[in-house]
BAMI-29864 format. One record per residue: residue in three letters; z negated, x negated, y negated of N, C-alpha, C in turn. Coordinates in steps of 0.02 Angstrom, whole numbers, plus 50000, padded with zeros to 5 digits. Example, Ala and Ser with C-alpha at 12.3 -4.5 7.8 and 13.67 -1.06 7.14 Angstrom:
REM residues 2
ALA496104934050284496104938550225496104934050165 SER496464935850112496434931650053496064935549998 
//
This chain:
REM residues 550
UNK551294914851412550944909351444551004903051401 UNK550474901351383550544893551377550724886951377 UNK551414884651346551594878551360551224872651400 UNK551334869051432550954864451475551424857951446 UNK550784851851437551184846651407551324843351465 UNK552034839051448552234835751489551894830751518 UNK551564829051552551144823051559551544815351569 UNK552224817251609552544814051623553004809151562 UNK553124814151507553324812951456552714809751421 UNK552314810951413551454810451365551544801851396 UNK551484800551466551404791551489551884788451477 UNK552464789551470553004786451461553034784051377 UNK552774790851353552914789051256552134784251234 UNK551654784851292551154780151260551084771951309 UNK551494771351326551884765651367552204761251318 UNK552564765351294553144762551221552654761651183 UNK552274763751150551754762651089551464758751110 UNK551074754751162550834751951173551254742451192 UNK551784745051183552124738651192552704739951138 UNK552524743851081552814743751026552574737050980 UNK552854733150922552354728550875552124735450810 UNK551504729350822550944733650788550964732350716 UNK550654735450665550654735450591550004730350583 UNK549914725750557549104721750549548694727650519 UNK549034732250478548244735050461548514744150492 UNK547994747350528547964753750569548334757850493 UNK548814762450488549014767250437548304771250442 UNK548094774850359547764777550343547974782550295 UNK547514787250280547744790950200547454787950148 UNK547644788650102547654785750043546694785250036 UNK546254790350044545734791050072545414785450126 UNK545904784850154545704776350196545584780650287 UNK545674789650285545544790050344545874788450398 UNK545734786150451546234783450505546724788550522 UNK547344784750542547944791950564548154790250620 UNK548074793050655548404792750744548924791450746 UNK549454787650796550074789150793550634795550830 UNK550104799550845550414806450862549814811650862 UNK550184817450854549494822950849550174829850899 UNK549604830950925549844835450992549244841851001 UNK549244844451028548974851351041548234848751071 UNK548354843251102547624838751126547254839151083 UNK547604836950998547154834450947546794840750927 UNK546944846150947546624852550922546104855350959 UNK545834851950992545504855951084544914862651027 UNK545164868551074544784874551058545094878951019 UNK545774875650960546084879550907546334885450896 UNK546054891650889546264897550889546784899350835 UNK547334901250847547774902550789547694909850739 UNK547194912950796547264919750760546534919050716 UNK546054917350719545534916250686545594911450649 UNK545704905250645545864898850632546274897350562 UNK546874900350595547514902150536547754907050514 UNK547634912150555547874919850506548314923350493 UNK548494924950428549084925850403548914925350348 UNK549534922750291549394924550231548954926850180 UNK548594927950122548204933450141547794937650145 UNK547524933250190546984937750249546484933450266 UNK545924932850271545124928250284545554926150349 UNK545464919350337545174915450296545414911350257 UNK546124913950240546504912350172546654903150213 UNK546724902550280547004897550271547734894450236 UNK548204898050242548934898450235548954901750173 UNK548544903650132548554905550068548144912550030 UNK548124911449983547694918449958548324925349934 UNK548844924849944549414930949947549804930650005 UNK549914937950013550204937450083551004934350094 UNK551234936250018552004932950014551944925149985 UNK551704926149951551574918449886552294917249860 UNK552584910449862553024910749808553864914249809 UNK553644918749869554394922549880554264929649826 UNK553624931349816553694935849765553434931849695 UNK553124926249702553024926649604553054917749625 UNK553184913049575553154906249583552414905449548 UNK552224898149561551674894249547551754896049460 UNK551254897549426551534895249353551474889449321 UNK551984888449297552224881049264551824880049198 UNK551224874749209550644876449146550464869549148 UNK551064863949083550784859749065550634858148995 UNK550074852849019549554851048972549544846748889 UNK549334849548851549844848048794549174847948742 UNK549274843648693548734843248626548774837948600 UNK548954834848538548744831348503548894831248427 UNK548574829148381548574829148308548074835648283 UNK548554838848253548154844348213548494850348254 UNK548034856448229548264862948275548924863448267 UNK549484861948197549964864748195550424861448218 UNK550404852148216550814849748290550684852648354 UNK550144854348372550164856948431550314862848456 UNK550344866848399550774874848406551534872548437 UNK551644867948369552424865548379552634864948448 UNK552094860848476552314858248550552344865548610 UNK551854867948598551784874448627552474877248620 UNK552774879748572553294880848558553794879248564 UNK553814871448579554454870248614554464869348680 UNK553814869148737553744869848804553944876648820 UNK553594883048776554014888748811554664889648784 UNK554954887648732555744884748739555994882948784 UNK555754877548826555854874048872555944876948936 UNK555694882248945555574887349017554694885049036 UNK554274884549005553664883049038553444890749034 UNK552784892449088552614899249109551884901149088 UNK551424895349062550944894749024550714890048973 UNK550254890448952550064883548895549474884048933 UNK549254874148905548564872648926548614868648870 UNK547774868248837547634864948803547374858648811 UNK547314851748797547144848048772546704845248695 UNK546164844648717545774844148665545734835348627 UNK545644835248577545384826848551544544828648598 UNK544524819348573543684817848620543234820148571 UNK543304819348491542794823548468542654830048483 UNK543204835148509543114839948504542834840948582 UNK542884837048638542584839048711541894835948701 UNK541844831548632540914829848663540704834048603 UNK540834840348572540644843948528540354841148444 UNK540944836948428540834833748335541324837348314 UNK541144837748255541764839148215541904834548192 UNK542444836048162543014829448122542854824548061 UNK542094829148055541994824547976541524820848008 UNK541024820348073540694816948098540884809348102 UNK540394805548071540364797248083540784793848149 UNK540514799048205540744795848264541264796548294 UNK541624800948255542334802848255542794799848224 UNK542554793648201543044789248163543544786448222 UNK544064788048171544654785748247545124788548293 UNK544624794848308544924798048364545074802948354 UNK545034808948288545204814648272546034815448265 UNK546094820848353546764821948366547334815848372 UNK547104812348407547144805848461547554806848531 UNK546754811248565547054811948646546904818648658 UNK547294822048582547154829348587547144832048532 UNK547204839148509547044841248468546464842648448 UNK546374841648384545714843048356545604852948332 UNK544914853448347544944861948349544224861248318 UNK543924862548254543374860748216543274868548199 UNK543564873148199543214881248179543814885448194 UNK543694890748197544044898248202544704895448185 UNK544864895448096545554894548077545934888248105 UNK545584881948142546204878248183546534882148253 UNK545914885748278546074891248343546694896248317 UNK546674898048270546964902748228547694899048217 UNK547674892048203548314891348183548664887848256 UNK548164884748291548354882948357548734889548418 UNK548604895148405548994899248432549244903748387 UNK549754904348322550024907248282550834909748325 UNK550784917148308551474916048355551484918348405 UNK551074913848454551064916448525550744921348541 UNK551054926848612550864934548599550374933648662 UNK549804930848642549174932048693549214938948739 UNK549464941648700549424948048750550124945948833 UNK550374941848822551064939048873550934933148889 UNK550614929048877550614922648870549854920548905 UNK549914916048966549104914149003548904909548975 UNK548614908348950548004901448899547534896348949 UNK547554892048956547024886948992546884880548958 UNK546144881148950545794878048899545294871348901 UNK545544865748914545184861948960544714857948912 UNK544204860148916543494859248861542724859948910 UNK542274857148910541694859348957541274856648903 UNK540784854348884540134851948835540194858448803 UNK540714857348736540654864548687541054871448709 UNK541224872048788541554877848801541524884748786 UNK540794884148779540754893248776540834896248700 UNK540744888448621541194888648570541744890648556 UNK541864884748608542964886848600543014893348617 UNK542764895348670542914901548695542654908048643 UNK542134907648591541934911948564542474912448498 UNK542744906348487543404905348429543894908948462 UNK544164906748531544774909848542544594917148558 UNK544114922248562544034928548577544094932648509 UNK543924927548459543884931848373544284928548342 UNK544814925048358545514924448344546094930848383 UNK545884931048449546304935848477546294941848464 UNK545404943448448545194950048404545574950148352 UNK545554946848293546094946948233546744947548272 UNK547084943948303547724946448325547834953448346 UNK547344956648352547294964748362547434964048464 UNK547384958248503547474957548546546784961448601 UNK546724965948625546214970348682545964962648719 UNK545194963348715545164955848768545254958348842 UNK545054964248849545274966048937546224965848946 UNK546764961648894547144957148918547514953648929 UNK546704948948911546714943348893546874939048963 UNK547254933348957547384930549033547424924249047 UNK546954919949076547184911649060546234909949078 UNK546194902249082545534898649102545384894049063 UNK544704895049077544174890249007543974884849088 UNK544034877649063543914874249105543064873249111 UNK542614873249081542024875949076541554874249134 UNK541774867249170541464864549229540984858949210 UNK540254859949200539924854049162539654849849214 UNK539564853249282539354848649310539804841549353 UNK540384845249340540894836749344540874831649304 UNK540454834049250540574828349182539944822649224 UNK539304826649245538864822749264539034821049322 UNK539684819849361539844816549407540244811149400 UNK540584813449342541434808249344541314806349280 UNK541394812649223541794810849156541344810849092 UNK540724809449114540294809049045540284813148984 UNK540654819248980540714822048919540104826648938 UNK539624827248944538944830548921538644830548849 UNK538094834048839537984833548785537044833748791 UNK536784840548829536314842348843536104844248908 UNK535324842548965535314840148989535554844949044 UNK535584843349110536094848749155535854856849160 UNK535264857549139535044864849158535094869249114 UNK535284867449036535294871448978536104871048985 UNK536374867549010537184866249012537444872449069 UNK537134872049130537374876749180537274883349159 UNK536814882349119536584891349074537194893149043 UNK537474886549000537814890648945538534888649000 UNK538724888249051539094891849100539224896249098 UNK538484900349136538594906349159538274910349131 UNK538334908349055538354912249007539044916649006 UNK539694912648961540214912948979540504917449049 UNK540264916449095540454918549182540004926449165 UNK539544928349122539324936249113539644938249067 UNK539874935149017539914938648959540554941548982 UNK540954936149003541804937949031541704944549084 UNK541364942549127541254948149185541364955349150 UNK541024956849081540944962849064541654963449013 UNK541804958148974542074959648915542794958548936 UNK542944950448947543624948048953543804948449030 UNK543894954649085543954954149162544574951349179 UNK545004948349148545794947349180545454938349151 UNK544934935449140544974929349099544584924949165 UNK544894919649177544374913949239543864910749188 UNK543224913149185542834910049143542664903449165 UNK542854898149210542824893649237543244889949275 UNK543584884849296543884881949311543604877249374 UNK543214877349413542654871749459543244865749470 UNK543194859849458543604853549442543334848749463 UNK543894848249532543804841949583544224836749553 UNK544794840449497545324835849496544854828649446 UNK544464828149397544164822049375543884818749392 UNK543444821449467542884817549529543554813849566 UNK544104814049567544504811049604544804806949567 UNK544924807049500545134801849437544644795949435 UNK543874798449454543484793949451543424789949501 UNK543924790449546543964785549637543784790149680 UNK543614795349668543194799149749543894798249811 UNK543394802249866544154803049912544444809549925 UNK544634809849958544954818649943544424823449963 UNK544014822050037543324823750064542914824050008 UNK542804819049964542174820349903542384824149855 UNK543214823549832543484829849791543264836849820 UNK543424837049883543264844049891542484845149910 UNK542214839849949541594842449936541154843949884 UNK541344840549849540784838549773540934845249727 UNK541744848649721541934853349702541684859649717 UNK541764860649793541234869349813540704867749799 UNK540144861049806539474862249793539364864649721 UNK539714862049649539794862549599539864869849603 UNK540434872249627540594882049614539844885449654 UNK539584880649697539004884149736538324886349695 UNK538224879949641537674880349607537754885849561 UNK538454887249527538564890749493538454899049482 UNK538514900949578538454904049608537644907149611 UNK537394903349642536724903449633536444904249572 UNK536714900649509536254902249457536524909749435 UNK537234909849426537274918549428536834922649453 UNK536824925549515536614928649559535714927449527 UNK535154920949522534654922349491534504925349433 UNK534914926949388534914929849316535094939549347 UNK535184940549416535274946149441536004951449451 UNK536464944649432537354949749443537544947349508 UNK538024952749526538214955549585538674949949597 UNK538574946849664539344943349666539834946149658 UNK540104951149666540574953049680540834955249611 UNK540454955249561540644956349483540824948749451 UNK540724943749471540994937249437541294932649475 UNK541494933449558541684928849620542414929649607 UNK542774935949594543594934749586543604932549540 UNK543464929549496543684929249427543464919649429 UNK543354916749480543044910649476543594905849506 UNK543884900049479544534897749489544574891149490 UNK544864886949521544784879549530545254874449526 UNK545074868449519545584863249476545364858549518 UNK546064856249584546084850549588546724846249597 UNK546554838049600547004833549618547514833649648 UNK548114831449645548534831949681548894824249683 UNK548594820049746548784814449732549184810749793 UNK549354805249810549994803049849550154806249906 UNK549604804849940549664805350045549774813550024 UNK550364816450046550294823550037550164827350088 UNK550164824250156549734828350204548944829550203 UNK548704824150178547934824950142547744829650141 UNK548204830850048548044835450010548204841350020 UNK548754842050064548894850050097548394851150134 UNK547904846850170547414848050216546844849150162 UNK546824844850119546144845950079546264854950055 UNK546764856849998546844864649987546584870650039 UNK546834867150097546934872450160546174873150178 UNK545754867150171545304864350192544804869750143 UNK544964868350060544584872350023544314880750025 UNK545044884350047545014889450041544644893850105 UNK544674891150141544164891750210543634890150203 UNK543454886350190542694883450187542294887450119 UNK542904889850067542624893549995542444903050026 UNK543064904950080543064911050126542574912050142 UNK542294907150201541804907750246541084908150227 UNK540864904650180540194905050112540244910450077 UNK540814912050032540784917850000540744923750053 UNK540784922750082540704930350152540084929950173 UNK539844923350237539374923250260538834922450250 UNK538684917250184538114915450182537934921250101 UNK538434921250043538414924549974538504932850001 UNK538744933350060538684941350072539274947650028 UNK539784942749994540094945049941540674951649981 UNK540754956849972540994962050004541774963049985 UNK541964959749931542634961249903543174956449937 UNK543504956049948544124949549970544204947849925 UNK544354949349866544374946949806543974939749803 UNK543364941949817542844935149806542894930049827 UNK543334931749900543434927249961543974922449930 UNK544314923049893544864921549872544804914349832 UNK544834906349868545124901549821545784902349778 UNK545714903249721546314901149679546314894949657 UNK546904891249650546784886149600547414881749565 UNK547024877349520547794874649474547624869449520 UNK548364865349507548434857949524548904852849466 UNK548384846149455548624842849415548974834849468 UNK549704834249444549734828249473549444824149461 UNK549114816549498548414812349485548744807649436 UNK548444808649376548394802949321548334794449342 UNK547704796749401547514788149414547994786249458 UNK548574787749493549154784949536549374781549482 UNK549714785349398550124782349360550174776949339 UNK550684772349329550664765649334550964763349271 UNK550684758849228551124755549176551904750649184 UNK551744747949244552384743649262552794747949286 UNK553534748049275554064752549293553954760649276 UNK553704760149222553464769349219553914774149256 UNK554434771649250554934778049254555034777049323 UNK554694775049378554404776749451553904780449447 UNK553624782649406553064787449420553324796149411 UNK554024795649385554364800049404554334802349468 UNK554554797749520554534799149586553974800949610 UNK553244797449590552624799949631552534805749594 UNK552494810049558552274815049508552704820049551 UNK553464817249574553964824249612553564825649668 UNK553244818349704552924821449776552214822349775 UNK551764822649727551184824749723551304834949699 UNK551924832349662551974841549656552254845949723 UNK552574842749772552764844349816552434846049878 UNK551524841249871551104843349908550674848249871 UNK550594849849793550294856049777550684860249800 UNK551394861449807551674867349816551484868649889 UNK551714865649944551554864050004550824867550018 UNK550444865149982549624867649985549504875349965 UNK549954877349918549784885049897549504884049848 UNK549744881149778549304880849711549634889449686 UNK549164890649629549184895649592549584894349528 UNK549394889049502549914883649446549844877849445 UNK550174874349416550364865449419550494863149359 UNK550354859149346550424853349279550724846349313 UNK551194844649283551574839749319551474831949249 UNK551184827749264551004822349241551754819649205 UNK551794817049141552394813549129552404806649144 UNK552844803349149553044795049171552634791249115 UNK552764792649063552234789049003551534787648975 UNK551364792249028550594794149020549984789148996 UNK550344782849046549824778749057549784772848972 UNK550434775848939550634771148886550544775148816 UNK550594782948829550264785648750550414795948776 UNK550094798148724550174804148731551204806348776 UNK551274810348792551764812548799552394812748760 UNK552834809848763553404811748722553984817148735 UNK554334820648697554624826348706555064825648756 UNK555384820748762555864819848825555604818448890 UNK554934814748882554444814248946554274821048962 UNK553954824448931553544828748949554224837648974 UNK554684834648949555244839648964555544838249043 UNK555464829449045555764827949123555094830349177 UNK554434830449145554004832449185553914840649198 UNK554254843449152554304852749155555074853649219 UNK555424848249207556084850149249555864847849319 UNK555374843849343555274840849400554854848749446 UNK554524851749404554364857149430554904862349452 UNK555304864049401555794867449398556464865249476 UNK556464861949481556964859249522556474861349579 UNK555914858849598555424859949662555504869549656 UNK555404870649595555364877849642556104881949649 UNK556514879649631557214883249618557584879649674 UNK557584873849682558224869049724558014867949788 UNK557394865449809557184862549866556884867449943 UNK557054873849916556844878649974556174878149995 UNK555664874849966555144873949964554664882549958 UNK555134886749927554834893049906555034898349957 UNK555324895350001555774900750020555224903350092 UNK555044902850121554504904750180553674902150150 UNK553374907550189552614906750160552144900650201 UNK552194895650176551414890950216552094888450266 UNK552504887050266553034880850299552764876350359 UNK552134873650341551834866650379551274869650408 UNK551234875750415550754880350454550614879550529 UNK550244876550573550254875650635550674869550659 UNK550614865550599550814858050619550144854150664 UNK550334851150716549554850350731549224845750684 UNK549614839650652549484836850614549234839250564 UNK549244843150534549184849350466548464850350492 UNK548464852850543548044858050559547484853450597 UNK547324848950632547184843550652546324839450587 UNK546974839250531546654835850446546374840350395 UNK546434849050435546194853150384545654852250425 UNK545514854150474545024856450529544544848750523 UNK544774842050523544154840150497543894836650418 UNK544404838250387544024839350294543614844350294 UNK543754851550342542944853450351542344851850364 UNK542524848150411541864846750472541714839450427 UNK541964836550372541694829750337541264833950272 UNK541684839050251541334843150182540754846950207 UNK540744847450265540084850450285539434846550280 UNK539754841750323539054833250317538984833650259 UNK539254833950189539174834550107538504838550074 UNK538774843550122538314848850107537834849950133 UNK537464846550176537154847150211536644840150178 UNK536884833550159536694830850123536224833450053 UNK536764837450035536554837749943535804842649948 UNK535754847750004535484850250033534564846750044 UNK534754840850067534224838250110533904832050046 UNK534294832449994534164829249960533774832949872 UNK533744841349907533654844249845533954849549809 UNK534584850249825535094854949782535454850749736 UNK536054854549709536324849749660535924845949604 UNK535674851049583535114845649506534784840649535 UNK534394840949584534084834449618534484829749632 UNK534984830849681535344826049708536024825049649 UNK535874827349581536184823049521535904819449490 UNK535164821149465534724816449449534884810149497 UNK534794809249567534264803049593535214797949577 UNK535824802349562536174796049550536794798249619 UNK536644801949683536894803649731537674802449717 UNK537974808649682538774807949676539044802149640 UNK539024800249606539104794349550538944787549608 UNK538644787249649538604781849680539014783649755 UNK539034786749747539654790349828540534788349799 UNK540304794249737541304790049702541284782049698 UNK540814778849671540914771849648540904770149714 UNK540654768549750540734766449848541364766649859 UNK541774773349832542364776149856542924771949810 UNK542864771649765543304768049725543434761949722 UNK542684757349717542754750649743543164748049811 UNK543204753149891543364752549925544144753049915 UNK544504757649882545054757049861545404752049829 UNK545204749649763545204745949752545434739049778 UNK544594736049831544924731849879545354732049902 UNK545534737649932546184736649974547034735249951 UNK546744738849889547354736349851547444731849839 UNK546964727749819547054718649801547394715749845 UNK546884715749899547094713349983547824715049989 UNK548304719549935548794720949967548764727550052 UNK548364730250051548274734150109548594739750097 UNK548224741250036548974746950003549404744949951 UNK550124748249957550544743549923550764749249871 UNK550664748349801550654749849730551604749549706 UNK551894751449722552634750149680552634749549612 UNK552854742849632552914739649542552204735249520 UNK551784735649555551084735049537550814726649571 UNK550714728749645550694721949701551154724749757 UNK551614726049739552384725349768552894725849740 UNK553664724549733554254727149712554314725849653 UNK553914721149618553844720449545554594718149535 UNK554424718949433554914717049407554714712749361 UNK555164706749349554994703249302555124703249234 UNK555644709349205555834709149138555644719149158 UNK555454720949096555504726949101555704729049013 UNK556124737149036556384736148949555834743548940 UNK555594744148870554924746448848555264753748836 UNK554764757848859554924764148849554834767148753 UNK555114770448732555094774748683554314778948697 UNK553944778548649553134785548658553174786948601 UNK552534793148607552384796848541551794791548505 UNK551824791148441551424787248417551244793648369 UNK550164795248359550074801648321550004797148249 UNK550024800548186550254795248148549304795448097 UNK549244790248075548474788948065548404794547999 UNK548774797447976548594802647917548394807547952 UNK548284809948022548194815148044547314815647998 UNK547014811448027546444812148039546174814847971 UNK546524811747905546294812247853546544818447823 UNK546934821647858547294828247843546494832647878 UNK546464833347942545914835947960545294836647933 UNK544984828447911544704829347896544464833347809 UNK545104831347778545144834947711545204842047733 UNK545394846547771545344853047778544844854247804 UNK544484852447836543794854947859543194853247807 UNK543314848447766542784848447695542984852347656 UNK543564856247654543884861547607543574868747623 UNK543674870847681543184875847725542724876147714 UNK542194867847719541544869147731541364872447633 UNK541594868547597541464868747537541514876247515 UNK541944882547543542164889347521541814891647556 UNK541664890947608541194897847649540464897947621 UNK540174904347637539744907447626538944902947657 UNK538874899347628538184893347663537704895347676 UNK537364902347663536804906647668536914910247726 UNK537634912147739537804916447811537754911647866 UNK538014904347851537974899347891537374896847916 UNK537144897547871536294895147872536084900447915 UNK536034907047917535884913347943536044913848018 UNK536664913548051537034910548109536604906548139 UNK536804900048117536384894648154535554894348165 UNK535424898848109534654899348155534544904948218 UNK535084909248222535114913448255535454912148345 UNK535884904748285535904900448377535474898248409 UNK534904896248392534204891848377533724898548422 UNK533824900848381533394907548413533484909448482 UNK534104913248515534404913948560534454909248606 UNK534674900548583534254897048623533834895748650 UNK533264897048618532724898048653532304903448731 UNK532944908948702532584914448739533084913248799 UNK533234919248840533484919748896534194923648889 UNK534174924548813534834930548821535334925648805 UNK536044930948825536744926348820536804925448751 UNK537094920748762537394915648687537914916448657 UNK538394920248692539034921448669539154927348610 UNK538714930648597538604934948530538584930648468 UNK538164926448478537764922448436538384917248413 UNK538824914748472539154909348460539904914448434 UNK540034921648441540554921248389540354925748328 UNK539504923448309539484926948237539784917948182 UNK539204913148236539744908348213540134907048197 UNK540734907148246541364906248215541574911348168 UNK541614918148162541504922448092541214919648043 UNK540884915548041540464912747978540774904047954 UNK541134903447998541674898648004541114892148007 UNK540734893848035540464887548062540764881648114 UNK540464874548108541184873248132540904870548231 UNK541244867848277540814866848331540254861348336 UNK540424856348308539794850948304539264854148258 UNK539254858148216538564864448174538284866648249 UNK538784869548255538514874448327538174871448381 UNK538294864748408538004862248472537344856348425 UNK537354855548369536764852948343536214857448339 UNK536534862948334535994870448331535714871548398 UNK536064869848441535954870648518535284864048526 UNK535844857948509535244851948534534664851948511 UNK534404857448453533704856748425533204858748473 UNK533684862548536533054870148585533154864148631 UNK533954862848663533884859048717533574852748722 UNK533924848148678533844840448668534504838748698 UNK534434832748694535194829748724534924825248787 UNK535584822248808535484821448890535804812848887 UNK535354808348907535844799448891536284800448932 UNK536194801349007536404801149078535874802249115 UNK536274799049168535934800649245535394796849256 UNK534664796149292533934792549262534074787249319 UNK534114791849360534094784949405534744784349458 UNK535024778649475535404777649531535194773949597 
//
C-alpha cells in the first residue's frame, strides 16, 4: 500500500516557510530554472516507477545504459591533451598513462580543426599553440608511436577535417599491423555544433553532414568497435546555452544525422550503437544529473518509436563528459580545483561512460604537468575513495532527481517541436535559430552575474586582493618553425604526380555520391597533407562565411 503524506506534517512545515526570511532573489539552477523549496511525491503527480525508471539497463535507460555500471568497470579516465609537435605530444600521452589515465584524447592546434596546414599564411602563429599540429600521415605516425592501439581507446576531437584525420589514423594503424575491427576510441566528427557554437566549419552544412556520414558508413562496415561520431552538447553550452538547449540542440544534431544515414539507405540498426555523445558537465549538479537522465530517455524513446531501431543496442545513450571550461576562473585558479571535483561528481552521479576532468590552469595556458596530473587524481579519488561507485544510479527516485529529469523532457520536447515547425535542422540553422537562442541564453547569465545574482568565487565575491601567480606551460615559439620546416621537407620528397593523381581523385568523388573515405586514405598514402585535401574538397563544395541570416 501506498504511503499517505502527512498532511498534518505537510501544514505545519509550510507554516514555517512561510514565516521563514526570504532570500531577495527565488534559488535557481545555474540555468536560471526556478527551484521549489521542497519536492515531495506531489511534485511527481502520475510517476510510474516501473515504466518511468526501470532498472539499470533496460529501456528506457533512465538509471543508466549497464545494468551494473561502475561496480563492474569504472568511467574511463580520458583526458585531453595536445600541444606543440606530434612528438611533445606522444611525450604527454606517455606520461598520462604513466600516470594511471585509461585513455588518450586528442587535442588538435586551430590550424589543424579549420583544416590548414602548417605552411599556410593563416597559420602564422598558431601552429601547435592550443594543440597539436597533425599536417599528414607521418605526424599521426609519430603522434601515436608506442602506443598499442590494439589496448589503448583513442578520442579525437577534430570536426571540419575529420574524416582526414580519421583516414591518417586508419593507415597509420594499418602500418602498425593493428586489425581495424580493434580498433577502439571516438572521432569527435560533430559539424553541426560548429554552426551553432564554435565556428570551425569550413564548407557549407550539407556537403559537411555528408562527409559525417560518410565516416558513420565507412566505420559501420570497416572499423565496428570505433564511435564514428561524438554528437557534442558539451561546446553549445561553452557558448552560454542552458542545460535544456545543451540537450536539446544535441539529440536534434544526432537526429539529423540519423536521418541523413537512413536516406543514403543503411539500416539503423547497423550505425545507431556505434553513435556516442559529448556533454557538459557544469556547476548545479542536480541539473546535470537530470539533464543525462533526461538524455538517455528521450534518445530511448525516438530511437525505438519513432527510428523503429530493433536492437537495444541502438537504444543506448553513451556518453563522455567534460568538466565546463566556461565555469573556470582566472582569479584564485586553484579554486577551480574544487568546481572541476563537483562537476565530476555530477558526471559520475549521471552515468558518464568517460570523463575528462578540466585542470585549474586552463583559463591561463595549455596544461601543465602538475596541473593536469592534479586533474587525473581528482578523478581517481572520485572513483576509488568516495563510494560514489559503489551502488548503481544512487539518486534514483529522488523526487527532486526525478521531478528535473521529467521536465528537461517536457522543455526538450518544445525544442523539437520548434526546429520542426521551423523546417528541420538546415532550415532552422540557416534563419540564425540556435545561435540566437544560446546568445539570449548567455546574455541572461551574464546579467545576473553582474547584478551579483549569482555569486562567482573569487570573481564578484570572496575576492582576493594579492594573488601569487601560478607556474604554466609556455609552448616555446621554435615549435612552429620546426613544423613548419618538416612539412616543406615532406612536401619537397614525395612523389608530386601521385599527389597530383589523389587530389583529383578527391575532386572527383566529391562530386559524385560515393564515400570519400577511400579517396581520403589514398591521400594520406601519398602523404598529402590535410589543408591539400580540404582545398580539393572546397573546389566541388565551396566554402561556407556563416550563418545568412539571424
Amino acid at each position: 500500500m501506498a504511503a499517505v503524506i502527512d498532511t498534518a506534517a505537510q501544514d505545519r512545515w509550510e507554516k514555517e516557510v512561510a514565516a521563514a526570511p526570504v532570500r531577495p532573489e527565488p534559488p535557481s539552477t545555474v540555468s536560471g530554472v526556478p527551484i521549489e523549496p521542497l519536492y515531495t511525491r506531489n511534485s511527481l503527480d502520475g510517476f510510474n516507477p516501473d515504466t518511468e525508471l526501470g532498472f539499470p539497463g533496460q529501456y528506457p535507460f533512465t538509471r543508466g545504459v549497464h545494468a551494473t555500471m561502475y561496480r563492474s568497470r569504472l568511467w574511463t579516465m580520458r583526458q585531453f591533451a595536445g600541444f606543440g609537435t606530434a612528438r611533445q605530444t606522444n611525450e604527454r600521452f606517455r606520461f598520462l598513462l604513466a600516470k594511471g589515465q585509461t585513455g588518450l584524447s586528442t587535442a588538435f592546434d586551430l590550424p589543424t580543426l579549420m583544416g590548414l596546414d602548417s605552411d599556410d599564411p593563416r597559420s602564422l602563429g598558431e601552429v601547435g599553440r592550443l594543440g597539436v599540429a597533425v599536417d599528414t600521415l607521418d605526424d599521426m605516425r609519430t603522434l601515436f608511436d608506442g602506443i598499442d592501439l590494439n589496448n589503448v581507446s583513442v578520442s579525437m576531437t577534430i570536426n571540419a577535417p575529420a574524416a582526414i584525420i580519421m583516414a591518417f589514423f586508419l593507415a597509420n594503424a594499418q602500418d602498425q599491423g593493428v586489425d581495424w575491427k580493434q580498433l577502439r576510441g571516438t572521432l569527435q566528427n560533430d559539424i553541426l555544433k560548429e554552426f551553432h557554437a564554435q565556428n570551425e566549419f569550413v564548407f557549407p552544412p550539407e556537403p559537411h553532414v555528408r562527409l559525417v556520414c560518410d565516416v558513420i558508413e565507412y566505420c559501420a562496415r570497416e572499423v565496428p568497435q570505433w564511435n564514428p561520431v561524438s554528437i557534442s552538447g558539451y561546446h553549445i553550452r561553452e557558448a552560454g546555452s542552458t542545460a535544456v538547449q545543451e540537450l536539446a540542440f544535441t539529440l536534434a544534431d544526432g537526429f539529423h544525422y540519423i536521418d541523413t544515414c537512413l536516406a543514403r539507405g543503411m539500416d539503423i540498426d547497423d550505425f545507431a550503437p556505434r553513435l556516442s555523445f559529448f556533454f557538459n558537465s557544469h556547476n548545479d549538479i542536480f541539473e546535470e544529473i537530470a539533464k543525462y537522465r533526461a538524455a538517455r530517455v528521450l534518445w530511448a524513446e525516438t530511437l525505438r518509436n519513432k527510428y523503429g531501431a530493433r536492437k537495444e543496442s541502438s537504444w543506448k545513450l553513451r556518453f563522455h563528459a567534460q568538466t565546463a571550461g566556461c565555469s573556470l576562473q582566472d582569479k584564485q585558479p586553484e579554486v577551480n580545483l574544487i568546481r572541476v571535483a563537483y562537476q565530476a561528481l555530477a558526471a559520475a552521479l549521471g552515468g558518464c561512460q568517460s570523463l575528462h576532468t578540466n585542470s585549474m590552469d586552463e583559463t591561463l595556458a595549455l596544461p601543465s604537468e602538475h596541473a593536469v596530473t592534479l586533474a587525473l587524481r581528482t578523478q581517481q579519488v572520485l572513483a576509488h575513495e568516495t563510494g560514489v561507485t559503489n551502488t548503481v544510479d544512487p539518486l534514483g527516485g529522488s523526487y527532486f532527481i526525478e521531478a528535473l529529469t521529467r521536465q528537461m523532457q517536457q522543455q526538450a520536447g518544445g525544442y523539437f517541436e520548434k526546429i520542426e515547425q521551423l523546417g528541420g535542422m538546415l532550415a532552422a540553422l540557416e534563419k540564425g535559430f540556435f545561435r540566437r537562442e544560446i546568445a539570449d541564453a548567455a546574455f541572461a547569465y551574464q546579467r545576473d552575474v553582474d547584478a551579483q545574482k549569482k555569486l562567482i568565487v573569487g570573481v564578484n565575491a570572496f575576492t582576493e586582493a594579492e594573488q601569487k601567480p601560478l607556474e604554466t606551460l609556455v609552448v616555446d615559439e621554435q615549435v612552429e618553425a620546426e613544423q613548419v620546416a618538416s612539412l616543406g621537407k615532406l612536401k619537397w620528397q614525395r612523389d608530386a604526380a601521385e599527389v597530383a593523381c589523389v587530389l583529383a581523385e578527391v575532386r572527383r568523388v566529391a562530386a559524385t555520391r560515393e564515400n570519400l573515405m577511400p579517396a581520403f586514405l589514398q591521400a594520406a598514402r601519398a602523404r598529402c597533407g590535410v589543408g591539400e585535401i580540404m582545398n580539393a574538397l572546397a573546389d566541388v563544395f565551396g566554402r561556407y562565411s556563416g550563418v545568412a541570416r539571424w
